[in-house]
Steps between C-alpha positions, in 0.01 A plus 500: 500500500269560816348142436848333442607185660790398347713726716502793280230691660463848585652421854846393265509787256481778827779292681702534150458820515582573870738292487679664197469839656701443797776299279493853292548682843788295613655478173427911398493390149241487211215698414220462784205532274603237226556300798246520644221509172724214408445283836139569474466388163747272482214169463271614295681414196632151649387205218427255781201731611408579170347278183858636364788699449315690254201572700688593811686744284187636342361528880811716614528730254097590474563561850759728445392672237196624795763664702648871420811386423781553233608239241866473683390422856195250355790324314728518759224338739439260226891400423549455943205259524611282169824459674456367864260146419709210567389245236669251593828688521479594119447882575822644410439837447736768574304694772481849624508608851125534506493150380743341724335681838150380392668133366636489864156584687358248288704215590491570903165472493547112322756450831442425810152426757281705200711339190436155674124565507470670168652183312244251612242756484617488093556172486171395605320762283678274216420194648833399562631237788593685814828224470504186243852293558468397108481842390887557468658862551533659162837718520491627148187577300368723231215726547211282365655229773523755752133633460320196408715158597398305789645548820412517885535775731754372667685453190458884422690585839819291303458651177449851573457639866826352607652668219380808541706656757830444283320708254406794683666861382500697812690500853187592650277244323804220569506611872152472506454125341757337736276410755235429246719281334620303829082468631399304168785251547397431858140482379609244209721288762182461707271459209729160357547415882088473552501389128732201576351409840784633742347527820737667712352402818499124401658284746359183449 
């Protein structure tokens, strides 16, 4: 991932993994190194930076297989990153603590001044409109729609950033999101106001 730019780079993955460290800290639950393994990992098996599912399974597990580790914590580091993708909002496994810390770090880091810059990072790396007014919001949507449909990145705010704070497991991870949360909807007031030609300023 050190050549990434969809927004999943290296520079993500460590502030996953700081970022579910301190949530682990404040919340003094979990195991710290499933966490933490998880958090690191927690990519390299994702199907929209791989040819597939398959293959970023395949690419996980070889990798684990490397480390001196026993079958239980490689599967329980397996079963914590299968649970926290999104897709779409058709993930609906039942989730451990590791899973729901490192779920949480996860979506922060799509929140806020960073989330903001990762999604039209992404969306350009797939070619997408940065906003496209006949491009309606899709509010439900199965996997294949969710991973290859066409959308915008302003769409994507609508049908999944705004939605993720409501779906966050911990106090400290909600706390956290609020003003995350509040900065994208001033951003996307002042994107539609520039969008639409609202010129504050404009006496005339």
């Amino acid at each position: 991932m050190q050549e990434d730019c969809t927004g999943h780079d290296w520079q993500h993955v460590n502030r996953v993994r700081d970022t579910a460290k301190y949530i682990h800290k404040q919340e003094n639950l979990g195991d710290l190194f499933i966490i933490e393994m998880s958090a690191l990992l927690h990519d390299v098996a994702d199907e929209k930076l791989n040819k597939s599912k398959e293959a970023g399974e395949k690419k996980l597990n070889s990798f684990l297989k490397e480390l001196p580790l026993s079958s239980e914590i490689t599967e329980e580091i397996i079963n914590v990153i299968a649970g926290i993708s999104y897709k779409g909002g058709n993930n609906h496994r039942t989730l451990t603590i590791e899973a729901k810390i490192v779920q949480d770090a996860d979506r922060l880091d799509a929140l806020g001044a960073v989330g903001i810059a990762r999604t039209f990072a992404y969306g350009g790396s797939k070619n997408q409109p940065i906003y496209d007014p006949a491009l309606t919001v899709r509010n439900e949507m199965t996997v294949e729609e969710y991973r290859q449909g066409k959308s915008s990145s302003i769409n994507h705010f609508y049908e999944k950033l705004l939605k993720l704070k409501e779906r966050l497991n911990t106090q400290s991870a909600i706390k956290i999101a609020d003003d995350r949360h509040q900065f994208m909807e001033t951003f996307l007031q002042q994107f539609f106001n520039e969008w639409n030609g609202y010129y504050e300023n404009d006496f005339s």
